[in-house]
N, C-alpha and C positions, 0 to 999 in steps of 0.2 A: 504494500500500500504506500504510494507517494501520498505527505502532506506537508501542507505551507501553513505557518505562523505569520499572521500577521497582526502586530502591534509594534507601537511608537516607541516602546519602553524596550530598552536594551537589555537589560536584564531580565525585566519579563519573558521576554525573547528568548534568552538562551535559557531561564530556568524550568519554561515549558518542556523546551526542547530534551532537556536534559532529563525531564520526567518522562516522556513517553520514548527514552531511547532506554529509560530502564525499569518501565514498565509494561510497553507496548509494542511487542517483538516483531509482531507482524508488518510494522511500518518498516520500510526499505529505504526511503528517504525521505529529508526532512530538508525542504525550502524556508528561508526566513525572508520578511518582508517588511519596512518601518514605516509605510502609508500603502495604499489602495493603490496608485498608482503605479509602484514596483509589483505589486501582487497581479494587477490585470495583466501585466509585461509577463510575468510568470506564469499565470495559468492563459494566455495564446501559446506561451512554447512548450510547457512541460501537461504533461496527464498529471493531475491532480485529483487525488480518489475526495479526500480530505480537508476543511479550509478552519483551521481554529482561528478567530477571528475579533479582534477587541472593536468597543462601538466608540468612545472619546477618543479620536484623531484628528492632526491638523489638515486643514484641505476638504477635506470629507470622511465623515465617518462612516463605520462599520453599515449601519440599517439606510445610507445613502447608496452606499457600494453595493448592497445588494438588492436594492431598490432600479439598479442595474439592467439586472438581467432581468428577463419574461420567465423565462425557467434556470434555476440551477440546475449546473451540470454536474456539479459538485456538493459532497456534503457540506455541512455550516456546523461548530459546536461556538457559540458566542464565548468571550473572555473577557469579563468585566469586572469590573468592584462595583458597580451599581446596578441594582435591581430594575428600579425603574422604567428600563428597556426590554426586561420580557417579553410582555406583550406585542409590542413593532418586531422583535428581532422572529418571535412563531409565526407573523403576518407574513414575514418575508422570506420563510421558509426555512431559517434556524431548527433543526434536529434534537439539540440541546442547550443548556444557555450555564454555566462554571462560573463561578463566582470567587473573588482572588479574596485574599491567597489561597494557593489554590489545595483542594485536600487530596490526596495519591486516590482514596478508595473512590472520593465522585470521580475523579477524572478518570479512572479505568474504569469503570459503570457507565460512565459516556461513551467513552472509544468503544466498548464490548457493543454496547447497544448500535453504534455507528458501523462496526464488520458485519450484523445481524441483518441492518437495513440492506447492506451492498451484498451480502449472502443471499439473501432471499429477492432480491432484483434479482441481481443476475442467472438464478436458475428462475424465474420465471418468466424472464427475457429469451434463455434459451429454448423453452416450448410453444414461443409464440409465433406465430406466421406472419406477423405486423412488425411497422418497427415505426418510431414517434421521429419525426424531421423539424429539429426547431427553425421557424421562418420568423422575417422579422414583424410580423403579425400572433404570432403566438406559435401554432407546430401543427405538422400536416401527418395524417397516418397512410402511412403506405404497407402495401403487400410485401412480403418478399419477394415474392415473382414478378414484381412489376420492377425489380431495380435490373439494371444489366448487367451496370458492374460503378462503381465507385473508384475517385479520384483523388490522390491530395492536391492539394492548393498551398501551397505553404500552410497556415495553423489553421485552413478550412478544406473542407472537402467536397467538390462535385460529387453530385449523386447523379447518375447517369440513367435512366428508366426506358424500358422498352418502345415505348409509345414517339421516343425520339428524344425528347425533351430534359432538359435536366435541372437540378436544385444545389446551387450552392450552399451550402451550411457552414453555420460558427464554430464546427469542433473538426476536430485533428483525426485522422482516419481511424489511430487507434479505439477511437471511444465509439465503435462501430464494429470492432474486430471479435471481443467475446462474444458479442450474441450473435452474429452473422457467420460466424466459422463454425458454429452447432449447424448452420440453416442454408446447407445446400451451396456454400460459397467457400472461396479457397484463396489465400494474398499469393498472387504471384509476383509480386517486386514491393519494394518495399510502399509504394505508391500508389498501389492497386490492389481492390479487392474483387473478384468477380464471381458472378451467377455461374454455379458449373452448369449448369440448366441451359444456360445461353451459349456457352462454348462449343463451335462447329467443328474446330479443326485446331492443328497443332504444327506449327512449320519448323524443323529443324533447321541449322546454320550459325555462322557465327552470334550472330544476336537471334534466342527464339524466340515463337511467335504465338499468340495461340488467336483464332479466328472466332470473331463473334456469331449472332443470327443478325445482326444488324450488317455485317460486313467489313466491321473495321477490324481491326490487327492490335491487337497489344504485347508490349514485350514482356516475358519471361524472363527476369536474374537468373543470372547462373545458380544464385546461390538456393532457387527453388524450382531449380528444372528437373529433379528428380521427385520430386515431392508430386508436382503438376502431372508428369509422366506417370508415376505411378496411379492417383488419381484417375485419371481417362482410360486407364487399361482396366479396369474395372469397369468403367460405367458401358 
């Protein structure tokens, strides 16, 4: 699990940090942040499962920053000393709300409830045939069979759809890749995810190729041309 800290407090900062590096095993890395600003720069480039989050900051605070977004892509546990923000930070989709200083047993009662929620998403992400496309109007639900195959974009991703047509999105291909690699699709480069459903054909050569039902061509990495191959020799 990737998570980022973000508070203005330097100390805060690393004391957090320091608590869930010897409490909360499952975390892999730990991003820090001293305003909103560094933090949106960090979740465009980095997969962020996680976003612990204080609300008194300069510039803009915590229940502005997530006043943000239409949907979190991410979890929220707020980090405050004042109470008083409860309520706004549950309206904006806060998971949990820590109260400093901060106690070992609340804060692992939080994190545990926080791998629970992304547990239970993502297996029931994996048996769905749908999948939710955040638009700048709110989010579109599409089929699986209706995608072709997916694109990155730098820190967004074309979504490519049978019909011709296609949808750029605000997230980074990975937060697309657990639940679509259960569902009939397979990443052949690091930039591409596609519908095996749609795959016609497969062109060997220096650079390979694998053919759509729409007729274009997409390249194969070397580094998954055996994975691909194996793959289609089955189906």
């Amino acid at each position: 699990m990737n998570v980022l800290i973000v508070d203005d407090e330097r100390k805060s900062r690393e004391l957090l940090q320091a608590m869930l590096r010897s409490f909360c095993k499952e975390i892999t890395h730990i991003s820090l942040a001293p305003e909103t600003k560094t933090a949106k720069d960090i979740l465009d480039s980095h997969n962020i499962d996680l976003v612990f989050l204080d609300i008194e900051m300069p510039n803009e605070n915590g229940i502005e920053f997530l006043a943000t977004y239409d949907i979190l892509p991410f979890e929220v546990i707020i980090t405050t000393a004042y109470e008083k923000y409860a309520l706004d930070a549950f309206h904006q989709g806060a998971c949990d709300y820590l109260l400093k200083p901060y106690n070992p047993e609340r804060l692992v009662l939080a994190f545990n409830r926080i791998l629970k929620n992304i547990e239970y998403r993502t297996k029931k992400e994996a048996h769905l045939d749908k999948i939710s496309i955040p638009t700048m109007h709110g989010f579109s639900i599409l089929k699986t069979d209706e995608i072709e195959y997916l694109k990155a974009e730098g820190n967004y991703t074309k979504v490519h759809l049978t019909n011709g047509t296609s949808i750029l999105v605000s997230k980074n291909l990975k937060r697309f890749e657990d639940q679509l690699l259960q569902n009939h699709f397979i990443r052949i480069h690091r930039s591409s995810i596609v519908n095996i459903n749609e795959i016609t054909g497969y062109l060997k050569g220096k650079t390979a190729q694998i053919t759509l039902s729409s007729g274009k061509h997409l390249e194969v990495s070397n580094s998954k041309r055996e994975e691909v191959i194996s793959i289609l020799n089955i189906i």
